[in-house]
N, C-alpha and C positions, 0 to 999 in steps of 0.2 A: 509129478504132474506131467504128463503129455505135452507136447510142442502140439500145438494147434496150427493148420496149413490151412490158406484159403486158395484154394484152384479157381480161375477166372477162365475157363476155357469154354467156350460153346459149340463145339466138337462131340455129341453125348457119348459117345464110346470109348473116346480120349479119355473124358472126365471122369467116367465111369472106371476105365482102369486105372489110371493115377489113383482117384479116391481109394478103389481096393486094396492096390499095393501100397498105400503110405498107412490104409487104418490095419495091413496084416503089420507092418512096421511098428506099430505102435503109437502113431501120430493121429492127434483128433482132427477129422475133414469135415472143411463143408465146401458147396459150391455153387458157384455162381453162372450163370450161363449167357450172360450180355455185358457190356461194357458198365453200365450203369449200375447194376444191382452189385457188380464187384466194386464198384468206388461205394458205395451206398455201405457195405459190409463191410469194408475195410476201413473205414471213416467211424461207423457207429460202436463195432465192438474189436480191433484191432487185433490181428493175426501174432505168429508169431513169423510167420515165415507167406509170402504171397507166390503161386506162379501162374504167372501171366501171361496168356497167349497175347501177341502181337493184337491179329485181326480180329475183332469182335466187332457183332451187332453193337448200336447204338454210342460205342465210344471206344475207340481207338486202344491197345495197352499202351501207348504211348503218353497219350493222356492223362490215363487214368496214374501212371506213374510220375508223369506231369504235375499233376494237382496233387498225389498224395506229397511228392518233397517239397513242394511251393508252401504246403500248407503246413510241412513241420514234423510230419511224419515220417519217422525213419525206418518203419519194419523193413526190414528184410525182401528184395525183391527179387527171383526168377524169371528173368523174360523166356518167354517159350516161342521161337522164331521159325517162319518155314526156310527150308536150304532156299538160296540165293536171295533172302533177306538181306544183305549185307547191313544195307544201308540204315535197314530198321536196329542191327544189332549196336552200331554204332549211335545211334539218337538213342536208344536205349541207357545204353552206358553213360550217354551224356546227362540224359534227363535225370541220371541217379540210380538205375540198377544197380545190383550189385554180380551179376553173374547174365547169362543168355545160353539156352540148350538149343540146337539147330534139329529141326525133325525131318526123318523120323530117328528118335534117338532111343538107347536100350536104361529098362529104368533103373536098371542098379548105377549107371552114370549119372542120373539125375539125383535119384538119391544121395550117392555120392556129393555132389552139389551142395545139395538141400543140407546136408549133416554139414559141409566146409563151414556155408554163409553161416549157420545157426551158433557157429563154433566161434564164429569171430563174433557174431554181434551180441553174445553172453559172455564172451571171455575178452572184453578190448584188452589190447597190450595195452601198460601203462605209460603214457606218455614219458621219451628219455632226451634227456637235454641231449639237441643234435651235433653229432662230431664234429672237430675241424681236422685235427691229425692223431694220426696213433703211428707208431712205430712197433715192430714186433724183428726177433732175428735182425736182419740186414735189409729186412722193409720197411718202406715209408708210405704212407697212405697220406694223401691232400684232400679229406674229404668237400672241401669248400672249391677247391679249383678240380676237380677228376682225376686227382694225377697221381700215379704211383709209381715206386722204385723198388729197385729191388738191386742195393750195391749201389753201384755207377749208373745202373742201366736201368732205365724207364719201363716201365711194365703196361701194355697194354689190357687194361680191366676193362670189360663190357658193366654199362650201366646195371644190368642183374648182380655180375659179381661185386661191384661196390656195394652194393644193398646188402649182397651176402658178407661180406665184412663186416658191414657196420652191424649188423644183428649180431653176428657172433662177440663182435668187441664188447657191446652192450652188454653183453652173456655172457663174460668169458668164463670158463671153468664148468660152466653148466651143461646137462646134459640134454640136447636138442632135436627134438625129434623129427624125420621127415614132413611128417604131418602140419608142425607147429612152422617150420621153413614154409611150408605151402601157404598156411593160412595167413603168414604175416609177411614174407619175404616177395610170393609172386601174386600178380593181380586176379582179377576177377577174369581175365580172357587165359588164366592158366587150366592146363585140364589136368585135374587133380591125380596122378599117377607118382608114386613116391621115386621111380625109375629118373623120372625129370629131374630129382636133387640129385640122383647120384651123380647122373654128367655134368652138370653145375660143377659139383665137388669136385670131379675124377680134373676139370677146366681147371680151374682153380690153383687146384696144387700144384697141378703143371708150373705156373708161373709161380706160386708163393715159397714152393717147398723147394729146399736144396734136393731132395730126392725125395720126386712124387711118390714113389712106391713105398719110402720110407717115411711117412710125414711126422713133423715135428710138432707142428703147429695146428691144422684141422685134424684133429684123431676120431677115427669111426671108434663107435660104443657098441661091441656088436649085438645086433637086436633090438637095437635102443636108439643109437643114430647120431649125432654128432658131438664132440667138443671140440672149442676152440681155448689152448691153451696159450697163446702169442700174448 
C-alpha cells in the first residue's frame, strides 16, 4: 500500500507540482489549500506523512502543527519555509516537526526528506538501555560525564561523535549503513547526504584508531557502510 502525503500548501502551482512528483513516485496525494481545511484533513483521516507550508490563509503551519502534537498526533511533519524564515524554522522544530525545507528548494531533496522521516517513523529503533562506560583497545568512553580517553591522554569527542559511539557500541559487530547512521545518529536539521558520515567517520578515527588509515575498530563494509568491532 502506498504512503499517503497530505500537502498543505496554497501556493496552486507549488501544490500542483509536489502533487505530481510524489503521485509519479508512487505516493497517494491529496491537498489542502488554507490552514484550516489541512488541520480539518489531517485530524479526520490522518496522513502518513504531512508537508506544510509555514504561511497559509486562515491558519498559520505553525498552528496547525501546534494543535496537531497538543492533541496526540504524531504523523510525520514537513515544514516547508520561505529562505529567511529562520525563526519560523526554529518554532517549527519546537512545536514538534520533524524536518523544515527552506524554498525554493529541488524536489529529489525533498523527497529525500519525505523517504528519511517515513523511514524513522515506520522503523523506530528499539529503545537500548543507555550507556555509562565502554572501554575498547586503549579507550575509555564516560558516556554519563562526556569524557573520553584514549591511553593517558583525554580525547576531545564532539557531542555527534559520542552519539556516533554509543550507536555503534549498541550494534557492535553489525553491519551499518550510511542511511540508517542518518536516520538514527543525526537530527532532523541534518541534510541527508551519506558524504556527511563519511567525515564523521574519516574525524573519528583520527582520534580513536592507533592508525586512522588502518582502522581496527570502525571498519568500512564496502558498499554496505560500517562495523564497529571495539
Amino acid at each position: 500500500m502506498s504512503a499517503r502525503v497530505l500537502i498543505v500548501e496554497d501556493d496552486e502551482a507549488m501544490s500542483v507540482a509536489l502533487r505530481d512528483g510524489f503521485q509519479y513516485e508512487g505516493y497517494s496525494v491529496t491537498l489542502a489549500r488554507d490552514g484550516e481545511a489541512g488541520l480539518e484533513m489531517a485530524t479526520a483521516d490522518p496522513p502518513d506523512l504531512i508537508l506544510l507550508d509555514v504561511m497559509l490563509p486562515k491558519m498559520t503551519g505553525l498552528d496547525i502543527c501546534r494543535q496537531l502534537r497538543s492533541g496526540g498526533h504524531g504523523v510525520p511533519i514537513i515544514m516547508l519555509t520561505a529562505r529567511g524564515q529562520e525563526i519560523d524554522k526554529v518554532l517549527g522544530l519546537k512545536l514538534g516537526a520533524d524536518d523544515y525545507i527552506t524554498k525554493p528548494f529541488g524536489f529529489m531533496e525533498l523527497l529525500a526528506r519525505a523517504e528519511a522521516v517515513l523511514r524513522r517513523s515506520r522503523s523506530p529503533v528499539p529503545s537500548a538501555e543507555p550507556l555509562e562506560t565502554y572501554r575498547f583497545g586503549d579507550v575509555s568512553i564516560d558516556f554519563r560525564r562526556h569524557e573520553a580517553h584514549k591511553g593517558c591522554e583525554a580525547i576531545d569527542l564532539s557531542p555527534r561523535e559520542f552519539q556516533l559511539l554509543a550507536y555503534f557500541i549498541q550494534h557492535r559487530g553489525e553491519i551499518v549503513t550510511r542511511e540508517t547512521l542518518l536516520d538514527t545518529v543525526w537530527d532532523y536539521n541534518a541534510i541527508p547526504f551519506t558524504r556527511t558520515v563519511d567525515m564523521h567517520i574519516a574525524k573519528l578515527r583520527k582520534k580513536v584508531e592507533d592508525n586512522p588509515a588502518d582502522p581496527k575498530h570502525v571498519i568500512t563494509v564496502h558498499r554496505l557502510g560500517y562495523k564497529f568491532t571495539g
